[in-house]
N, C-alpha and C positions, 0 to 999 in steps of 0.2 A: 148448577142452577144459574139459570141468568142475572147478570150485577142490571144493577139501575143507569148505569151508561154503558154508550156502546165501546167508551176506548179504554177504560178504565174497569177493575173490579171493584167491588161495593167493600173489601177489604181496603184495597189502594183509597180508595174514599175516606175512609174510615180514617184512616193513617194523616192523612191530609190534612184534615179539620181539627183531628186529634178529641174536641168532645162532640157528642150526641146529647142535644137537650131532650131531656124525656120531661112530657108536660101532659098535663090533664087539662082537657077544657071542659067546662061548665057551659059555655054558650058557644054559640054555631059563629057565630058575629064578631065573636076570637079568635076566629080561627086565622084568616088573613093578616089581618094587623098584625099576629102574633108572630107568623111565620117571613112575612119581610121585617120585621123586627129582628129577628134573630138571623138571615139571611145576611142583612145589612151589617149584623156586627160582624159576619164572617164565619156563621153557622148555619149551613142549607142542607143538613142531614136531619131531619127532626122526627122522633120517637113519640107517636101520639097513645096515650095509652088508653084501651079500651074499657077505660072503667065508668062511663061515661054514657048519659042514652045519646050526647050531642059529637061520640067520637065520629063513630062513621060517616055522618055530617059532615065532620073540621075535615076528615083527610079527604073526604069527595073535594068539597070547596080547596081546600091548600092545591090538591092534586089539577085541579081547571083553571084556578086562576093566580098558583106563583109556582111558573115554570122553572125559575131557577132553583126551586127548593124539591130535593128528595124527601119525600113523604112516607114514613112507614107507622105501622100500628104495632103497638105495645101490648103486654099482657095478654098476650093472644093463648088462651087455653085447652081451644079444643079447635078439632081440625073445621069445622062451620065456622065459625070468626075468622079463620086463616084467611080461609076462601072469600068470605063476606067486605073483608079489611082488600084484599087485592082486587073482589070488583069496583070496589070504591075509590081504588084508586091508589093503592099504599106498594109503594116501591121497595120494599124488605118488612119481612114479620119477626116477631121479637118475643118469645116466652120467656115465666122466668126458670120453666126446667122444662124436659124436656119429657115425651112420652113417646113409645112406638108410633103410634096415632098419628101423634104430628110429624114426626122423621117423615114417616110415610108420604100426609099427606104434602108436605112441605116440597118433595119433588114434581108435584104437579102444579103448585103454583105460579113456578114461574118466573118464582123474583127470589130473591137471598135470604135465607133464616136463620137468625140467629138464635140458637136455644140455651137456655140459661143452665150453668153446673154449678155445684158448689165443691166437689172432690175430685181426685185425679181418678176416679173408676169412673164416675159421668162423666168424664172430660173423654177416657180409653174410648166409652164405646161411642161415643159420638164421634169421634176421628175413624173409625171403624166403620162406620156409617158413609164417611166422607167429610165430617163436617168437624174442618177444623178450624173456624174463627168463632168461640165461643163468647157466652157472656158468664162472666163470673158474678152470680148475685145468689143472698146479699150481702156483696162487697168487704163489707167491714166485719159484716156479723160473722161470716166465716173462716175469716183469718186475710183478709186484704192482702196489704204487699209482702209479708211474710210468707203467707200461703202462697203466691205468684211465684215470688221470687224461689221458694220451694220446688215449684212446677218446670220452673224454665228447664232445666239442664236433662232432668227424666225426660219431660215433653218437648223439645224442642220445637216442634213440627206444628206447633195450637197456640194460635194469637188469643188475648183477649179481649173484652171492654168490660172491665169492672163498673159495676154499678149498686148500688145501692149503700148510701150512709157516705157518698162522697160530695164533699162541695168544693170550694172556690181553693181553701187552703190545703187542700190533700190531693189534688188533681195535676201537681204539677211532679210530685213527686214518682203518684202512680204513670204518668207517660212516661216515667223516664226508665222504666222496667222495658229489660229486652222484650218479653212475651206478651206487652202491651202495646194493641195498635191505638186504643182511643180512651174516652174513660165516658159513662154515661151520668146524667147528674141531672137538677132540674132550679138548680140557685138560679142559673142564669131568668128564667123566667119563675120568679115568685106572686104568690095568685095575687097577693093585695096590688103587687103593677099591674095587674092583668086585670082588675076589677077596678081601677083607677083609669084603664086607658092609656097607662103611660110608658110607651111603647119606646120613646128614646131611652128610658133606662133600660130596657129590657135590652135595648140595644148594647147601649153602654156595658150591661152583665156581659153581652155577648164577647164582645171586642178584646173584653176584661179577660174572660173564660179561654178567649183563640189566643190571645196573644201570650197567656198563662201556660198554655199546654204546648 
């Protein structure tokens, strides 16, 4: 599947940045601010999630007008959102498990998919698939860096980005697991900065969140 740049894969990306802010937007009009916000602190990977009527909006608008930022859509469930979110504009798609459906359609999109496991038999058949940069959600609820660090030595061959139930103080620990390339989170951008306008903190979370991981 093609990465979101041409020299680098969307794992190497991942590695790099170390988190994925996964954020919800409410308005269309957050969407920019929000995304050179987070860009600025040293986060240009961002995890828009589709629970929202204003997602596929924010990742059109992030995807036109802040080029340095990778754009992808979250919570993607069925293989129509897949498609919907990559005409829009989203440079990797993100469920939180996985079904035949989407394996499927997922190789005709285009751009990188990550599908969400919670066990090491979701993890098998996804790597059987091809696909072995997963997400681990949700995160904490299933057994976190215990469960990881379980995983590595059987699975050696499957990265992850744990996500869900992780923030600012648990995020440094989870990067520092072999089978972890990034960790997914969304402290850094919290809705009341975000319904405040106040985008140097969000930045600030960022800087906090990059330099953390």
């Amino acid at each position: 599947m093609a990465g979101p740049g041409k020299s680098r894969s969307f794992l190497d990306q991942a590695r790099s940045v170390g988190v994925i802010p996964v954020v919800t937007i409410e308005r269309v009009a957050h969407a920019v601010p929000l995304a050179r916000a987070l860009a600025a602190g040293g986060l240009p990977l961002i995890e828009i999630t589709l629970r929202t009527r204003s997602a596929l909006d924010a990742i059109k608008v992030i995807a036109e007008e802040v080029k340095d930022v990778v754009v992808g859509a979250g919570t993607v469930l069925d293989p129509a959102q897949g498609a919907a979110a990559v005409a829009a504009g989203a440079r990797f798609v993100v469920s939180p498990g996985a079904t035949d459906r989407l394996v499927d359609a997922a190789q005709e999109w285009g751009v990188p998919y990550l599908p969400g496991v919670a066990t090491a038999s979701e993890a098998m058949r996804l790597a059987e698939r091809g696909l072995t940069f997963l997400k681990l959600f949700p995160a904490e609820a299933v057994g976190g860096m215990a469960l990881l660090k379980s995983l590595a030595a059987p699975l050696p061959e499957i990265m992850f980005c744990p996500t869900g139930g992780i923030d600012a103080s648990k995020a440094a620990a989870y990067r520092a697991l072999p089978n972890v390339a990034c960790v997914g989170g969304s402290w850094m951008a919290p809705h009341a900065a975000m319904e405040a306008g106040d985008w140097g903190r969000i930045r600030e979370l960022a800087e906090s969140a990059r330099d953390g991981a």
